[in-house]
N, CA, C and O atoms as a GROMACS GRO file, in nm:
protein
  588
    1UNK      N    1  -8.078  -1.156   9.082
    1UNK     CA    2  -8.011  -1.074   8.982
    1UNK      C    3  -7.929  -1.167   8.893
    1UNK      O    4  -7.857  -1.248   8.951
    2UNK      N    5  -7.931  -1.166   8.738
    2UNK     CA    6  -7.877  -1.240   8.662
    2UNK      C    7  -7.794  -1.164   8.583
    2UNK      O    8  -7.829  -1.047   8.564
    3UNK      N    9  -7.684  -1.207   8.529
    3UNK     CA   10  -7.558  -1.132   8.484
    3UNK      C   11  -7.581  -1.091   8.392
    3UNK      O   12  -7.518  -0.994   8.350
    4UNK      N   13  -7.716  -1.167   8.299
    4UNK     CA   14  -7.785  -1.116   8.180
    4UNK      C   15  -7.820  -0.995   8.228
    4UNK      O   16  -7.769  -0.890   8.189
    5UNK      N   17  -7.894  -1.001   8.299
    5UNK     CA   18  -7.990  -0.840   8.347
    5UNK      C   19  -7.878  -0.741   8.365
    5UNK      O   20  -7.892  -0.630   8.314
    6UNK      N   21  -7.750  -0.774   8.443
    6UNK     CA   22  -7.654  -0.656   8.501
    6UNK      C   23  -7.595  -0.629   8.357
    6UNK      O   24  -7.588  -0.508   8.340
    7UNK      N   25  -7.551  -0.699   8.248
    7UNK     CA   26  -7.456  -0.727   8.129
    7UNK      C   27  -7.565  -0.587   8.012
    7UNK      O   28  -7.518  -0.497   7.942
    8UNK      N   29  -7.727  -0.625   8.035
    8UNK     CA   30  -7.775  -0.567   7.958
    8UNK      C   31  -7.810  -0.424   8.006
    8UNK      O   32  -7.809  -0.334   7.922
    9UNK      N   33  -7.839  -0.396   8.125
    9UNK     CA   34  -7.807  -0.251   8.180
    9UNK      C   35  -7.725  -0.205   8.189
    9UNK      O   36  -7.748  -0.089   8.223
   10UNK      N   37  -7.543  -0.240   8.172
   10UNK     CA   38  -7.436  -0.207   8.134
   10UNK      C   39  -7.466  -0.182   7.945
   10UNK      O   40  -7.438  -0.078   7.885
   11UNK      N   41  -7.505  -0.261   7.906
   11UNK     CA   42  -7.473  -0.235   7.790
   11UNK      C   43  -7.582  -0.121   7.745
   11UNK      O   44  -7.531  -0.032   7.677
   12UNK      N   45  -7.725  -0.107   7.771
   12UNK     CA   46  -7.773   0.030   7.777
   12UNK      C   47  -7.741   0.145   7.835
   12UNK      O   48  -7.786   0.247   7.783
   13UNK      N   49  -7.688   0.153   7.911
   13UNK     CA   50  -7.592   0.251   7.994
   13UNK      C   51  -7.491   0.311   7.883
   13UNK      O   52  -7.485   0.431   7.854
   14UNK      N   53  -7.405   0.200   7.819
   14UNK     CA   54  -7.344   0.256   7.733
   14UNK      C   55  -7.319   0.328   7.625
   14UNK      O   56  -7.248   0.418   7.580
   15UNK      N   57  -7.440   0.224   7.590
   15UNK     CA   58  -7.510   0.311   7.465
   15UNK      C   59  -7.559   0.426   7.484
   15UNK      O   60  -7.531   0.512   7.402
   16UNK      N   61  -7.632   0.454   7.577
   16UNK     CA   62  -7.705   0.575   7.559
   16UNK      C   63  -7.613   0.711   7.615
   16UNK      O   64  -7.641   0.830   7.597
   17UNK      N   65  -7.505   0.657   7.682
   17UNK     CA   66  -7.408   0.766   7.728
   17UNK      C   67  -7.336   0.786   7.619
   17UNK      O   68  -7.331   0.903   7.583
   18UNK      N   69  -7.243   0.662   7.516
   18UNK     CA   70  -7.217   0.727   7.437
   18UNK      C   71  -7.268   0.786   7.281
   18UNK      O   72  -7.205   0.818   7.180
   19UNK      N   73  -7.396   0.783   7.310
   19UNK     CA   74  -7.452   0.840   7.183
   19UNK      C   75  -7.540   0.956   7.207
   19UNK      O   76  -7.598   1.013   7.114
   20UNK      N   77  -7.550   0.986   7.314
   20UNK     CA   78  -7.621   1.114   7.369
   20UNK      C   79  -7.542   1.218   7.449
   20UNK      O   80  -7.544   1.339   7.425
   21UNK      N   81  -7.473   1.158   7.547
   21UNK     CA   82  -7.423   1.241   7.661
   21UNK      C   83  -7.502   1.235   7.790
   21UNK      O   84  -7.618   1.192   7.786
   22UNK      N   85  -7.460   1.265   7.877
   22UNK     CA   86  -7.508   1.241   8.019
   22UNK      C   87  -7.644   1.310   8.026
   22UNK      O   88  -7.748   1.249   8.054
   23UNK      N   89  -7.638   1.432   8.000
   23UNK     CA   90  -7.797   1.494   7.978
   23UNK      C   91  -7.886   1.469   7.863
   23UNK      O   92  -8.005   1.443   7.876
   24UNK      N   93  -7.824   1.478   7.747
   24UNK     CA   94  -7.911   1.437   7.667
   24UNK      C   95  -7.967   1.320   7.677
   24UNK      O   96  -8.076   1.328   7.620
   25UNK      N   97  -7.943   1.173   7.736
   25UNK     CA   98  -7.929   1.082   7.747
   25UNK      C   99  -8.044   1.058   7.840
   25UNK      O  100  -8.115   0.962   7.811
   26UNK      N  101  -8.078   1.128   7.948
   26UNK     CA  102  -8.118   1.143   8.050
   26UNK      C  103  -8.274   1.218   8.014
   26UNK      O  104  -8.385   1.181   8.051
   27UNK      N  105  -8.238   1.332   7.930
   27UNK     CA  106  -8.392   1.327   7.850
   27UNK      C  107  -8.452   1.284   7.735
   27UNK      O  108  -8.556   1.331   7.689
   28UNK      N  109  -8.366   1.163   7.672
   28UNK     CA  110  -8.445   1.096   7.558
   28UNK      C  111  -8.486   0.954   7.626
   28UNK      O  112  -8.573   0.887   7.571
   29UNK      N  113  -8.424   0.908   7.746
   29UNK     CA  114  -8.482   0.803   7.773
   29UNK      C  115  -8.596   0.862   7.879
   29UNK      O  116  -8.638   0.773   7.953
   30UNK      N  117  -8.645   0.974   7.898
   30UNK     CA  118  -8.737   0.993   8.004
   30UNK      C  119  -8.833   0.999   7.904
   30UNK      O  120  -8.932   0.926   7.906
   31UNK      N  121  -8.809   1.081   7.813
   31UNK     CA  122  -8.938   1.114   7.700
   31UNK      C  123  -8.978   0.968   7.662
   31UNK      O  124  -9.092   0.921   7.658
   32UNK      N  125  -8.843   0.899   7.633
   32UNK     CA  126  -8.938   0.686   7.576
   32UNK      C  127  -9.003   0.660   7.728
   32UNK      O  128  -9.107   0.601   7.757
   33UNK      N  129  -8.927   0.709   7.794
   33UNK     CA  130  -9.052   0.608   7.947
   33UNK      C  131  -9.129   0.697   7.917
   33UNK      O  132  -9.212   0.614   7.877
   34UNK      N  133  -9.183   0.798   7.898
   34UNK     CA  134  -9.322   0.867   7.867
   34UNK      C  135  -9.436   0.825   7.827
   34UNK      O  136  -9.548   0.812   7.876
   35UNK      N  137  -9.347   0.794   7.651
   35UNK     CA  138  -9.387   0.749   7.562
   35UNK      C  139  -9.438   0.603   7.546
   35UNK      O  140  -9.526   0.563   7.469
   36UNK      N  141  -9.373   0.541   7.623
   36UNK     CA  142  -9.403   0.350   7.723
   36UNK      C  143  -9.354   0.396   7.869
   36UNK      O  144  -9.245   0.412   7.925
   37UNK      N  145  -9.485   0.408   7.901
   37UNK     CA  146  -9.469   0.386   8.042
   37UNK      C  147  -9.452   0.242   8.114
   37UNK      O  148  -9.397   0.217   8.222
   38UNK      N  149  -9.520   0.150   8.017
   38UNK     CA  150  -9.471  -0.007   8.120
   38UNK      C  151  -9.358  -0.042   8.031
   38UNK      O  152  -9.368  -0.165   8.033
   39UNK      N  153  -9.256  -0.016   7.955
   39UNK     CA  154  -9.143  -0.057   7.884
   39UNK      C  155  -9.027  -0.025   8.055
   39UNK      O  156  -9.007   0.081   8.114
   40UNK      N  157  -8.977  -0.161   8.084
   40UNK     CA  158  -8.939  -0.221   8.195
   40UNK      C  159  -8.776  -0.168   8.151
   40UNK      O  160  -8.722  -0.092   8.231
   41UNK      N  161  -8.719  -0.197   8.060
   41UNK     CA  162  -8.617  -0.199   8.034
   41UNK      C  163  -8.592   0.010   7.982
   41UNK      O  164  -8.484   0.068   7.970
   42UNK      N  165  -8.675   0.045   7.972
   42UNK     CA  166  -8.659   0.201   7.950
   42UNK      C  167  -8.672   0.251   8.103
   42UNK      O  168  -8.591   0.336   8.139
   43UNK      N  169  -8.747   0.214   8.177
   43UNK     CA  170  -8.768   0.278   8.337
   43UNK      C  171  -8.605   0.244   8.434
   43UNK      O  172  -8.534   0.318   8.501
   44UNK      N  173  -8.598   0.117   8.403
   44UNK     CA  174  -8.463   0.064   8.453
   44UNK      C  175  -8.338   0.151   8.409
   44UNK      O  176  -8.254   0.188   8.491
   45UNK      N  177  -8.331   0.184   8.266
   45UNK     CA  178  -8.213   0.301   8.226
   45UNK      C  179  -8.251   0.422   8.315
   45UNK      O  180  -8.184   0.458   8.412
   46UNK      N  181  -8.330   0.463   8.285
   46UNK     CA  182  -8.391   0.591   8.350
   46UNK      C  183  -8.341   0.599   8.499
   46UNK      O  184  -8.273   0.692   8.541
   47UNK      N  185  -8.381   0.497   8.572
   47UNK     CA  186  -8.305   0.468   8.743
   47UNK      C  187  -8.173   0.497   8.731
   47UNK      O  188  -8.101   0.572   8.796
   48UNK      N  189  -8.149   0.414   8.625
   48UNK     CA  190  -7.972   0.376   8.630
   48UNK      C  191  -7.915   0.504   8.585
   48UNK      O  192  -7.821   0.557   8.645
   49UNK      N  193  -7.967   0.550   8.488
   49UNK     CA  194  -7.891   0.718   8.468
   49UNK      C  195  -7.946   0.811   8.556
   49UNK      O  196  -7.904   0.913   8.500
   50UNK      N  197  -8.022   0.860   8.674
   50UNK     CA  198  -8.094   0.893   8.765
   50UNK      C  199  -7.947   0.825   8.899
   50UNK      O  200  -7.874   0.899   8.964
   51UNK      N  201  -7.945   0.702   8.902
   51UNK     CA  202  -7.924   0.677   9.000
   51UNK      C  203  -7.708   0.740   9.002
   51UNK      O  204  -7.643   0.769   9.102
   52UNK      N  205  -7.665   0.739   8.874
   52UNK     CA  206  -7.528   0.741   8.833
   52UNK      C  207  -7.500   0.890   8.751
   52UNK      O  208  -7.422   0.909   8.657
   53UNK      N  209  -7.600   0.999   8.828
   53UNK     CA  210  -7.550   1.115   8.757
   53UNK      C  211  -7.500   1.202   8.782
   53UNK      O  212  -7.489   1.168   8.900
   54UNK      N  213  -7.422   1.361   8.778
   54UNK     CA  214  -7.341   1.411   8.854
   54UNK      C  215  -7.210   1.395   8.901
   54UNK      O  216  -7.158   1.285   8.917
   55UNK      N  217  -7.146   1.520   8.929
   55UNK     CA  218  -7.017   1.473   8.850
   55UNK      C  219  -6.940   1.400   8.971
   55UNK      O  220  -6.820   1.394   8.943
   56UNK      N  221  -6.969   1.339   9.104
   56UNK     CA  222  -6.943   1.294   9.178
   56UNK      C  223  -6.933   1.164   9.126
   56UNK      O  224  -6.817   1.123   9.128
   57UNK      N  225  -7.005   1.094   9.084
   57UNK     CA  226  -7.082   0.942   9.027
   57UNK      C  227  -6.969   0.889   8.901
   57UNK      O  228  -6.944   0.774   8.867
   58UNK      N  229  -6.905   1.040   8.841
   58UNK     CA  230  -6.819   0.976   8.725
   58UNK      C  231  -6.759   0.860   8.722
   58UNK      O  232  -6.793   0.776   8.639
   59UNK      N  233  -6.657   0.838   8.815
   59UNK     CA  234  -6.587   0.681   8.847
   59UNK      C  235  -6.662   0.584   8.827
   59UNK      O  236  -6.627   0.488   8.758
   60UNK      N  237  -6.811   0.597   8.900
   60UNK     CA  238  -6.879   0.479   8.890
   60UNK      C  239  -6.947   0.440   8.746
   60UNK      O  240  -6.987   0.327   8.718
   61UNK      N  241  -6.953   0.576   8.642
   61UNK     CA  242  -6.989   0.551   8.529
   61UNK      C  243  -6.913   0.479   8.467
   61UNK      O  244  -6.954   0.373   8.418
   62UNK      N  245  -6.759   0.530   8.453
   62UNK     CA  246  -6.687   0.512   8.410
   62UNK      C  247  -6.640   0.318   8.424
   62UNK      O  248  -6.582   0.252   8.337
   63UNK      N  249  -6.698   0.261   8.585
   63UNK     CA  250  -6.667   0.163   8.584
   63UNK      C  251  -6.797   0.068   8.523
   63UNK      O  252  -6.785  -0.038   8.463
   64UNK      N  253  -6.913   0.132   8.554
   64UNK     CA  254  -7.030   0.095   8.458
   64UNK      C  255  -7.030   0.078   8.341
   64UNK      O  256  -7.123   0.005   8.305
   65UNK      N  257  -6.974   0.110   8.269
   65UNK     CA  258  -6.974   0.144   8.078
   65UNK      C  259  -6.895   0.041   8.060
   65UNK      O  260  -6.944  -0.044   7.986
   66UNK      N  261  -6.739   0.009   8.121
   66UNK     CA  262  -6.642  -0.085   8.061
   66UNK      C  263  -6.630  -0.178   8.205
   66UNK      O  264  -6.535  -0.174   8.284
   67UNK      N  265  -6.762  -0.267   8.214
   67UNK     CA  266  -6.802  -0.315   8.356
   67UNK      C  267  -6.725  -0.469   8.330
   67UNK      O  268  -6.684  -0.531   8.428
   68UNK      N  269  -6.713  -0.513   8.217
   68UNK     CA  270  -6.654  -0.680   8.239
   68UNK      C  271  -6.487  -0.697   8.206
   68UNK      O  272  -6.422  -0.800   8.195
   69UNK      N  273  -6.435  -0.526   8.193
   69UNK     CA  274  -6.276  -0.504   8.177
   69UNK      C  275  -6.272  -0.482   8.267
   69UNK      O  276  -6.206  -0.565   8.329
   70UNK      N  277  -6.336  -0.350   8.371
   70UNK     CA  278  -6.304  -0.351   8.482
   70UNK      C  279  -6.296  -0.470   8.561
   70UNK      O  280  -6.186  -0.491   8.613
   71UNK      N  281  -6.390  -0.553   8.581
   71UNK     CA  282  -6.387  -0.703   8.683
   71UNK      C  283  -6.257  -0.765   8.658
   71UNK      O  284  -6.186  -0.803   8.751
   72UNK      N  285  -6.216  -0.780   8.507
   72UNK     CA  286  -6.110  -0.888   8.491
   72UNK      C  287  -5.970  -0.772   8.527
   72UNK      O  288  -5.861  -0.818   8.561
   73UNK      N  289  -5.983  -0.682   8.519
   73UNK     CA  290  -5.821  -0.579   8.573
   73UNK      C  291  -5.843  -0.646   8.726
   73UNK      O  292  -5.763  -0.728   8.770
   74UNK      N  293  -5.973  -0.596   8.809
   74UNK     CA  294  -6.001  -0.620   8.935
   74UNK      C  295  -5.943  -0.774   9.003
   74UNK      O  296  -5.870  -0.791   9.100
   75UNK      N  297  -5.990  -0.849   8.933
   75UNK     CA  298  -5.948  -1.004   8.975
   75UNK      C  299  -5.755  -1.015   8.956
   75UNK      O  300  -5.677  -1.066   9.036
   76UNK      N  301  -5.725  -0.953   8.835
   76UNK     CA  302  -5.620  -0.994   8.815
   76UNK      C  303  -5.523  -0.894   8.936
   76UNK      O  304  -5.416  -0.933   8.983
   77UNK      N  305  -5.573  -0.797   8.962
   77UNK     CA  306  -5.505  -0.676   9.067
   77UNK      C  307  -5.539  -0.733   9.175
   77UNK      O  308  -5.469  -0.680   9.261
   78UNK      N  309  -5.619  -0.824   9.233
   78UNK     CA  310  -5.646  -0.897   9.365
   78UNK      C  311  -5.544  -1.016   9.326
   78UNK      O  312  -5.437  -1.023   9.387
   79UNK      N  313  -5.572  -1.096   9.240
   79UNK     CA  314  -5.469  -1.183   9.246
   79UNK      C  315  -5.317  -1.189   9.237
   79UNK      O  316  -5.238  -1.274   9.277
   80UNK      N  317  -5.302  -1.090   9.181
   80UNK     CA  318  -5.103  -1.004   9.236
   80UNK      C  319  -5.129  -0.973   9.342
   80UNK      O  320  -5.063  -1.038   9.423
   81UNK      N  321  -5.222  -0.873   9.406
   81UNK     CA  322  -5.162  -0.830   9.502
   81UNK      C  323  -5.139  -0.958   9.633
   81UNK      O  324  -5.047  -0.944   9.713
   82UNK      N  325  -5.233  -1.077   9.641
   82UNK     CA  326  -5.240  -1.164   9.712
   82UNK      C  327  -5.084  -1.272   9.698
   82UNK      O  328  -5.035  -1.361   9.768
   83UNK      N  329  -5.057  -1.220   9.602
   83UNK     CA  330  -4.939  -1.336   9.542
   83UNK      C  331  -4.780  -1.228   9.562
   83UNK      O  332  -4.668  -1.274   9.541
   84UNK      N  333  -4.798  -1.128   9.592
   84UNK     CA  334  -4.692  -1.048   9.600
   84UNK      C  335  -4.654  -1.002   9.766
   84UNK      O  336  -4.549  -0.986   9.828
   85UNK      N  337  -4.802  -0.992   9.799
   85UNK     CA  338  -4.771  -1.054   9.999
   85UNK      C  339  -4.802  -1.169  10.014
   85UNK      O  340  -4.880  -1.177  10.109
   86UNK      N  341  -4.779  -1.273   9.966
   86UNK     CA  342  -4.754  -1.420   9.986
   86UNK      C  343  -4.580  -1.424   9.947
   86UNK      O  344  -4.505  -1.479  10.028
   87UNK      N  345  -4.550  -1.392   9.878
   87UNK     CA  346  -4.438  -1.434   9.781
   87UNK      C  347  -4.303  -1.340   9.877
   87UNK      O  348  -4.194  -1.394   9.898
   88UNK      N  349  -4.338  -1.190   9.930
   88UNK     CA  350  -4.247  -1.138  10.043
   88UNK      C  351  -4.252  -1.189  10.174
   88UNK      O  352  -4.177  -1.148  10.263
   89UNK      N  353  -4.365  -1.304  10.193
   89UNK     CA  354  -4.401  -1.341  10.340
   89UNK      C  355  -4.462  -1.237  10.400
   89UNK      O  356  -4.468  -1.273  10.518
   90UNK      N  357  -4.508  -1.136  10.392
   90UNK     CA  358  -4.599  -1.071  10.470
   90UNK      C  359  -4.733  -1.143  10.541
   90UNK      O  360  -4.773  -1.133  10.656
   91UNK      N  361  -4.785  -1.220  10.430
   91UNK     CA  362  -4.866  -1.313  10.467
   91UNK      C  363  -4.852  -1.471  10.500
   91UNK      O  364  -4.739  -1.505  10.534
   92UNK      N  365  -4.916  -1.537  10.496
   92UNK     CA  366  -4.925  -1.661  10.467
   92UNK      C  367  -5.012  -1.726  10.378
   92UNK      O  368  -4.968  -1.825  10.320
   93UNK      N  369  -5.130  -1.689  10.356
   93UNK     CA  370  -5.178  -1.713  10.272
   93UNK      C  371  -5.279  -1.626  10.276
   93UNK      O  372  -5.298  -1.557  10.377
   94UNK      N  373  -5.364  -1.615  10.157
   94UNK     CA  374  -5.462  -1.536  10.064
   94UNK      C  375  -5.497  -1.438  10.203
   94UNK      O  376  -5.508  -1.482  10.318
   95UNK      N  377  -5.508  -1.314  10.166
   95UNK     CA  378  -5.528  -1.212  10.259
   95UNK      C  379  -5.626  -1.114  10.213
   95UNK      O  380  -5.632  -1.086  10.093
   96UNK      N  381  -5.707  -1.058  10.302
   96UNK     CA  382  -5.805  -0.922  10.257
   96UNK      C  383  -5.771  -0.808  10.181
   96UNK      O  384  -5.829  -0.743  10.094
   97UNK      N  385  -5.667  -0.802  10.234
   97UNK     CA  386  -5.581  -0.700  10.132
   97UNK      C  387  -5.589  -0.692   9.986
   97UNK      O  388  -5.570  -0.586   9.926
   98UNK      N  389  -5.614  -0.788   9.935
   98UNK     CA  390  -5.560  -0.841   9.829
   98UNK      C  391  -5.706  -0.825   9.740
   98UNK      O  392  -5.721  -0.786   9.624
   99UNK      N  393  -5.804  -0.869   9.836
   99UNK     CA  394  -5.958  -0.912   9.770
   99UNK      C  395  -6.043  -0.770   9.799
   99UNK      O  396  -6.166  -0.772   9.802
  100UNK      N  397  -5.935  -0.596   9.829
  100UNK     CA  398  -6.041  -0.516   9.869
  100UNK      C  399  -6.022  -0.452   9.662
  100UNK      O  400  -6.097  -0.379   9.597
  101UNK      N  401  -5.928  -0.504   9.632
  101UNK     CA  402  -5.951  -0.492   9.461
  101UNK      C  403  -6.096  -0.538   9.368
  101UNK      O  404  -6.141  -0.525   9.254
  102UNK      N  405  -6.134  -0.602   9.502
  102UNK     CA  406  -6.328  -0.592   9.413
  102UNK      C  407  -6.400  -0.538   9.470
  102UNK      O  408  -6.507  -0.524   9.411
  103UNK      N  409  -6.393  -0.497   9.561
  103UNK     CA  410  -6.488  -0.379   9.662
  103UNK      C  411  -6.530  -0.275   9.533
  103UNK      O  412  -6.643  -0.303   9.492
  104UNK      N  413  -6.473  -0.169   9.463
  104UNK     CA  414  -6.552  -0.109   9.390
  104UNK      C  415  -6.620  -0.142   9.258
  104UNK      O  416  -6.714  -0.076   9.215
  105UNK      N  417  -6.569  -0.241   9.201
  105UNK     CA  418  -6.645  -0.355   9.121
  105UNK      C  419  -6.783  -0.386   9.201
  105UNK      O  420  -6.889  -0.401   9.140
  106UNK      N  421  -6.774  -0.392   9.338
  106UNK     CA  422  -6.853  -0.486   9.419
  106UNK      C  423  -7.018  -0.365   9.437
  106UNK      O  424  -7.140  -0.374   9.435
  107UNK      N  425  -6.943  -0.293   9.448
  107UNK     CA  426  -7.026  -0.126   9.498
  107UNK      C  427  -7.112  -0.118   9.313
  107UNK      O  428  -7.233  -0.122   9.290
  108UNK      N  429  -7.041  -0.110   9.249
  108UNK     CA  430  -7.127  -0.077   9.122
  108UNK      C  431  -7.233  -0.196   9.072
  108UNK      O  432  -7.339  -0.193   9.010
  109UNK      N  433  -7.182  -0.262   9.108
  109UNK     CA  434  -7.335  -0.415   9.115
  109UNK      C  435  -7.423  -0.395   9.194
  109UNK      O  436  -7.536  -0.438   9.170
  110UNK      N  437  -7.394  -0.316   9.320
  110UNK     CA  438  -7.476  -0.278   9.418
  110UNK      C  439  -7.567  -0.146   9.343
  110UNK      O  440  -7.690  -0.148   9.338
  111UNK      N  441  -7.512  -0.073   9.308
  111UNK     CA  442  -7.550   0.021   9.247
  111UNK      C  443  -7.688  -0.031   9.135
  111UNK      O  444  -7.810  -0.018   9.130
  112UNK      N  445  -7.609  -0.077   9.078
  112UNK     CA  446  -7.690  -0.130   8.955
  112UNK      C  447  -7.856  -0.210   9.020
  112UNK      O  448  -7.972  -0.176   8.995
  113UNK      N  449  -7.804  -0.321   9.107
  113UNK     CA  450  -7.940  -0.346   9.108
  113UNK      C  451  -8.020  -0.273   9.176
  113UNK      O  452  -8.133  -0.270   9.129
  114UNK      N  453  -7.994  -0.171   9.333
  114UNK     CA  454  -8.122  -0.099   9.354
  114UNK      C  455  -8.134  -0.020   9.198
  114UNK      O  456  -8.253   0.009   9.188
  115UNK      N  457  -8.052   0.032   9.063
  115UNK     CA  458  -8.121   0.091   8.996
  115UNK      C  459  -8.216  -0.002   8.933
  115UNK      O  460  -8.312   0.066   8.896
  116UNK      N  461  -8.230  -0.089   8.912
  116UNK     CA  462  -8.303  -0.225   8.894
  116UNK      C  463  -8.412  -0.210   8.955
  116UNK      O  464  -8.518  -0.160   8.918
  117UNK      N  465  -8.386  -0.250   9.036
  117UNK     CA  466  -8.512  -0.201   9.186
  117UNK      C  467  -8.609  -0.102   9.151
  117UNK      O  468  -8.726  -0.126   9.123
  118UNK      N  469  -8.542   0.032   9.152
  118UNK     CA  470  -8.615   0.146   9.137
  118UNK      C  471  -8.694   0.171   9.002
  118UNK      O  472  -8.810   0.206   8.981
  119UNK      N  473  -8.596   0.144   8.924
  119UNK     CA  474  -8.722   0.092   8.746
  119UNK      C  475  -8.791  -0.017   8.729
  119UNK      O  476  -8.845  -0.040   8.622
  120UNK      N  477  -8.797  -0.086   8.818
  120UNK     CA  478  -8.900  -0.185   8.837
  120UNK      C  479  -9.036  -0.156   8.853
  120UNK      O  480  -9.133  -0.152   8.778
  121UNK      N  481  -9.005  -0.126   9.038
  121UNK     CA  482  -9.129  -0.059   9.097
  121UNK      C  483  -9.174   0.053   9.027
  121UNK      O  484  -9.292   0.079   9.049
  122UNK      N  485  -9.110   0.138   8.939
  122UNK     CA  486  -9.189   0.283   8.855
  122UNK      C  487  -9.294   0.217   8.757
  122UNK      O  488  -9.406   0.262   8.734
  123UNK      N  489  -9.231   0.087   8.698
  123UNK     CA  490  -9.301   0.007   8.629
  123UNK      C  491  -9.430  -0.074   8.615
  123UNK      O  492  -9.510  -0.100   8.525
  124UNK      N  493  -9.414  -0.102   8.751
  124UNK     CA  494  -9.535  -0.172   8.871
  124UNK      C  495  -9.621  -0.080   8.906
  124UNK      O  496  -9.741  -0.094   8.883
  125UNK      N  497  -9.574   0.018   8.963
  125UNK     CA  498  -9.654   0.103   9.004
  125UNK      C  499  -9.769   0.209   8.930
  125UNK      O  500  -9.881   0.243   8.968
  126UNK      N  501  -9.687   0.246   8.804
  126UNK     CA  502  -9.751   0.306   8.686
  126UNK      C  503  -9.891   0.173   8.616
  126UNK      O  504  -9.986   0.201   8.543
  127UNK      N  505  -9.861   0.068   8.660
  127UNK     CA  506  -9.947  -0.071   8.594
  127UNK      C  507 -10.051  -0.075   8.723
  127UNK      O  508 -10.144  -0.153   8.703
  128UNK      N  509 -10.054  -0.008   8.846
  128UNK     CA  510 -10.103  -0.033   8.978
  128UNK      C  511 -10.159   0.078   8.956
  128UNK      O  512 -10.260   0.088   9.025
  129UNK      N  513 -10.136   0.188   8.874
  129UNK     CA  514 -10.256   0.339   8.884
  129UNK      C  515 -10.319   0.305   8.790
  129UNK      O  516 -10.402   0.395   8.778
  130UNK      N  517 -10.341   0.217   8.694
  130UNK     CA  518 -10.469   0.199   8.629
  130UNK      C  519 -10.412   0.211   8.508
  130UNK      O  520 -10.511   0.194   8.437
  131UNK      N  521 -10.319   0.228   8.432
  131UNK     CA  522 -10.346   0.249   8.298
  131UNK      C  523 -10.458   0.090   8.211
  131UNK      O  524 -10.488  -0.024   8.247
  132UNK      N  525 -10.478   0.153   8.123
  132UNK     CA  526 -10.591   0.077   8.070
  132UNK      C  527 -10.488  -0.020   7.997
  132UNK      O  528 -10.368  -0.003   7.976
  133UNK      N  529 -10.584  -0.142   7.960
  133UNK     CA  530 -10.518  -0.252   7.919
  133UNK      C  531 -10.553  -0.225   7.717
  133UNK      O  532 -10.632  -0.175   7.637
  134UNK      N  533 -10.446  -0.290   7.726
  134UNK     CA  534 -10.377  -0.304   7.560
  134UNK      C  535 -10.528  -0.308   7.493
  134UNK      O  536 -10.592  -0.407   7.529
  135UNK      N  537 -10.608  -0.205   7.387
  135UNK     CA  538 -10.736  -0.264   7.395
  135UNK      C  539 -10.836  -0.130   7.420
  135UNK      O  540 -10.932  -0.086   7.357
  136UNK      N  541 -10.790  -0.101   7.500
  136UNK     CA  542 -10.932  -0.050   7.586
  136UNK      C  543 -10.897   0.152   7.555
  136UNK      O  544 -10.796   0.221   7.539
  137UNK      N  545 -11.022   0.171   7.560
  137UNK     CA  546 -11.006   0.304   7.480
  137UNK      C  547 -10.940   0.350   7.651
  137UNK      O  548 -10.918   0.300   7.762
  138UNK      N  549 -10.928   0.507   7.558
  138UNK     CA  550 -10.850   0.600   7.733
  138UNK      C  551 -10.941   0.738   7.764
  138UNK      O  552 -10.900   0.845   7.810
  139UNK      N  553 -11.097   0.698   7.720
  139UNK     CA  554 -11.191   0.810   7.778
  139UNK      C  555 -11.221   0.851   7.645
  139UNK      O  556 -11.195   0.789   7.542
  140UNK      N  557 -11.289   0.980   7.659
  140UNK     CA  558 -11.397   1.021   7.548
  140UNK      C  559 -11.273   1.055   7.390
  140UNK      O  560 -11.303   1.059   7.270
  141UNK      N  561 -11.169   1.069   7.439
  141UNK     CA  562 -11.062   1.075   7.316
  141UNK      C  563 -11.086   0.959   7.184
  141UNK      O  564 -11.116   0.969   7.065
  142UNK      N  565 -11.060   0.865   7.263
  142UNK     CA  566 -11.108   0.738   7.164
  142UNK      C  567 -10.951   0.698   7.147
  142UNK      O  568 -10.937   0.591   7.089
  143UNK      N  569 -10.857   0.747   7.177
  143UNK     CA  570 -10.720   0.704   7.160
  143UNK      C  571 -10.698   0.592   7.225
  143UNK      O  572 -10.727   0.579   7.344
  144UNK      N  573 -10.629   0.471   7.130
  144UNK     CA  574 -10.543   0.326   7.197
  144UNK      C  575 -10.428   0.414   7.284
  144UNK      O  576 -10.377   0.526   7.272
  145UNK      N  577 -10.415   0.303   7.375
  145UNK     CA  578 -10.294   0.355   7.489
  145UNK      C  579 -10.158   0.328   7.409
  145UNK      O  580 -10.153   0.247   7.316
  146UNK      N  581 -10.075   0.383   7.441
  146UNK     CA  582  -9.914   0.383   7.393
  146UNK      C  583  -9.868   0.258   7.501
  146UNK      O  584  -9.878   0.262   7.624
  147UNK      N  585  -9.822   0.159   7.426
  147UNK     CA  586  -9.779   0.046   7.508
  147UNK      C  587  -9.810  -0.059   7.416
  147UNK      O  588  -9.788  -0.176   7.446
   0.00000   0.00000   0.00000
């Protein structure tokens, strides 16, 4: 997993939440995976809004959309809190306590790549049932494939 890949499914995430809405959003990128079924980067949104929807999931959207403010609040809220039970002596040095300030940072990366995962393989798999190659008619229609 490369920070490019997590940076650019954050940043489609964003976009399409804030220019659609959670549902609408949810059926204009299903209709483009329709419309490109091997478009990798449309199946992957599709997971990712699939995988982050409902109103349980909000937080995690919410930390999805503004994902590289959240990390740097996160680091800086681990690093007080580590320096503020160092500094009363509670500790002695650097403590768990301190580092569970990336645990839900930590959970939405997790998140992200099985949605990764899961628009992958839709991707693979749709290329594994046969669609015809770039080229090749799609039966007595005579229609080029969409792709």
């Amino acid at each position: 997993m490369t920070s490019r890949a997590v940076e650019e499914q954050s940043a489609d995430l964003t976009y399409a939440l804030r220019h659609h809405g959670e549902q609408d959003a949810r059926a204009a990128v299903r209709a483009h995976e329709a419309a490109r079924p091997t478009d990798r980067r449309a199946a992957v949104l599709a997971a990712t809004l699939d995988a982050l929807s409902g109103p349980w999931n909000a937080p995690v959207r919410l930390l999805a959309r503004y994902r590289t403010a959240a990390w740097v609040v996160s680091v800086v809220l681990s690093y007080a809190t580590n320096l503020v039970l160092r500094e009363t002596g509670v500790v002695d040095s650097f403590s768990l306590w301190g580092w569970l300030w990336l645990l839900p940072m930590a959970l939405v990366d997790r998140r992200f790549a099985a949605a990764r995962r899961v628009g992958e393989e839709r991707v693979v798999a749709r290329l594994e049932a046969g669609l015809p190659a770039v080229g090749e008619t799609t039966g007595r229609t005579g229609h080029q494939p969409i792709g």
